[in-house]
C-alpha positions in Angstrom: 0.0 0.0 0.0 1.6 3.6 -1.2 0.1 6.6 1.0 -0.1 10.0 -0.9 -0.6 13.2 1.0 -1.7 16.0 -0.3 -3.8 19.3 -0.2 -7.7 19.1 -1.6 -8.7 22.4 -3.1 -12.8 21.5 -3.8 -13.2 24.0 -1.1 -11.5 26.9 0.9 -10.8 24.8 3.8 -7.9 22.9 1.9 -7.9 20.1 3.8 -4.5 18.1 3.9 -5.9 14.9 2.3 -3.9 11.3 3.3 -4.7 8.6 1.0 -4.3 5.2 1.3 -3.5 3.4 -2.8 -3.8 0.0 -3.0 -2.8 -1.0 -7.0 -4.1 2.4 -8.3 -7.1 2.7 -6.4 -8.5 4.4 -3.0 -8.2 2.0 -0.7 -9.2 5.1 2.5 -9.2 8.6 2.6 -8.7 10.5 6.1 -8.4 14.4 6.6 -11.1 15.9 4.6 -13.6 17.6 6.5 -16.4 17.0 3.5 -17.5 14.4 1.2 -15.6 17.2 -1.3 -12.7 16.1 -0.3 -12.9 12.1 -0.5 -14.4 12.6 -4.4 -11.4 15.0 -5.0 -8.7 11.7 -3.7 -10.6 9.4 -5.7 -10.2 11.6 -9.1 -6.9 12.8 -8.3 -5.6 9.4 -8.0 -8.1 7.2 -10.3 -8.5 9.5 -13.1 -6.7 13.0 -13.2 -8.1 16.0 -15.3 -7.5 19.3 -16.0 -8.8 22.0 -18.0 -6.1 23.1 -20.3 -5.1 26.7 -20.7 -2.9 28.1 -23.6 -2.0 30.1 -26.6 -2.9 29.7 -30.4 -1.1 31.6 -33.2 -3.1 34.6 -34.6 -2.4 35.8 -38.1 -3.7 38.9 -39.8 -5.3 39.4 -36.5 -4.6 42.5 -33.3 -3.5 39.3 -31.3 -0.5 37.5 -32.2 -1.3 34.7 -29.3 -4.9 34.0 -28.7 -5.8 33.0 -25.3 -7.5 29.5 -25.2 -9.0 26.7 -22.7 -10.8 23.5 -22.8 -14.2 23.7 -22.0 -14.4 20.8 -19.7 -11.2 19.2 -18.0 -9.4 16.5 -20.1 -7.2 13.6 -18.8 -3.8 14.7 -17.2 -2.3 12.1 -19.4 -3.3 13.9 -22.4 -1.5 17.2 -21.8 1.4 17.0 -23.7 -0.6 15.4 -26.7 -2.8 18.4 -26.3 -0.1 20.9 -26.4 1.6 19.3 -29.5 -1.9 19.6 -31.4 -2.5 23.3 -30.2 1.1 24.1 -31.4 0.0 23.2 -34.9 -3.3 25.8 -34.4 -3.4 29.0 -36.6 -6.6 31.6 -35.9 -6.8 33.9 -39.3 -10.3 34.7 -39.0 -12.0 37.6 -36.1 -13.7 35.7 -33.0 -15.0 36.2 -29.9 -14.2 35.1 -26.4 -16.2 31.5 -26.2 -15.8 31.1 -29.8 -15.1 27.2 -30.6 -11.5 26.9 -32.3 -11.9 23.2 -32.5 -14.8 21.0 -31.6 -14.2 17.6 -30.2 -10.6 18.2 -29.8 -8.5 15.3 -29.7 -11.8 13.0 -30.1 -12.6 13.7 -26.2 -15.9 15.7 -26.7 -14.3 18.5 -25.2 -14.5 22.0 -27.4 -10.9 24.3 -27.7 -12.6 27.6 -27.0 -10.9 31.9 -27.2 -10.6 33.2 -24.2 -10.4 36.8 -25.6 -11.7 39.0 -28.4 -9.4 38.7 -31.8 -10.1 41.1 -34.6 
């Protein structure tokens, strides 16, 4: 059994979290003062996401970089594939902030949104 400590941010209590992993999964949770916390373990260690921010390239736009995010979190393990993909981006046309850049990006039914206003 591996034992993982760390600090749950679901809430502003940020409860120091110990978790008990028995091959990959929650075995026991202990520290968190809410139900928050023990879904928070269980994600962190089962099955990691994130909602990734970044940059695409902007030509024959006022932005050079154009802010984007995904609109939902996608697996942690996916990042760098992610980032690779979004290098190979290039905005030429005006948008607006929560315009879709790419729908269904990376085939995880998660949309690659603007962030900001490109004209």
């Amino acid at each position: 059994m591996v034992v993982r400590k760390f600090t749950c941010i679901e809430c502003p209590k940020g409860c120091r979290l110990i978790v008990d992993v028995e091959d990959g999964k929650v075995a026991r949770v202990t520290g968190n003062e809410c139900p928050k916390g023990e879904q928070y373990a269980i994600s962190e260690i089962e099955n990691p996401v994130r909602t990734l921010t970044s940059t695409v390239l902007g030509q024959g736009l006022d932005l050079k970089m154009i802010p984007v995010r995904t609109n939902k979190p996608i697996p942690k393990s996916r990042i760098f594939e992610a980032m690779d993909e979004i290098k190979k981006i290039k905005v030429k046309k005006p948008l607006n902030a929560g315009d879709i850049i790419v729908k269904n990006f990376l085939g995880l039914d998660v949309d690659l949104i603007a962030t900001r206003k490109a004209e």
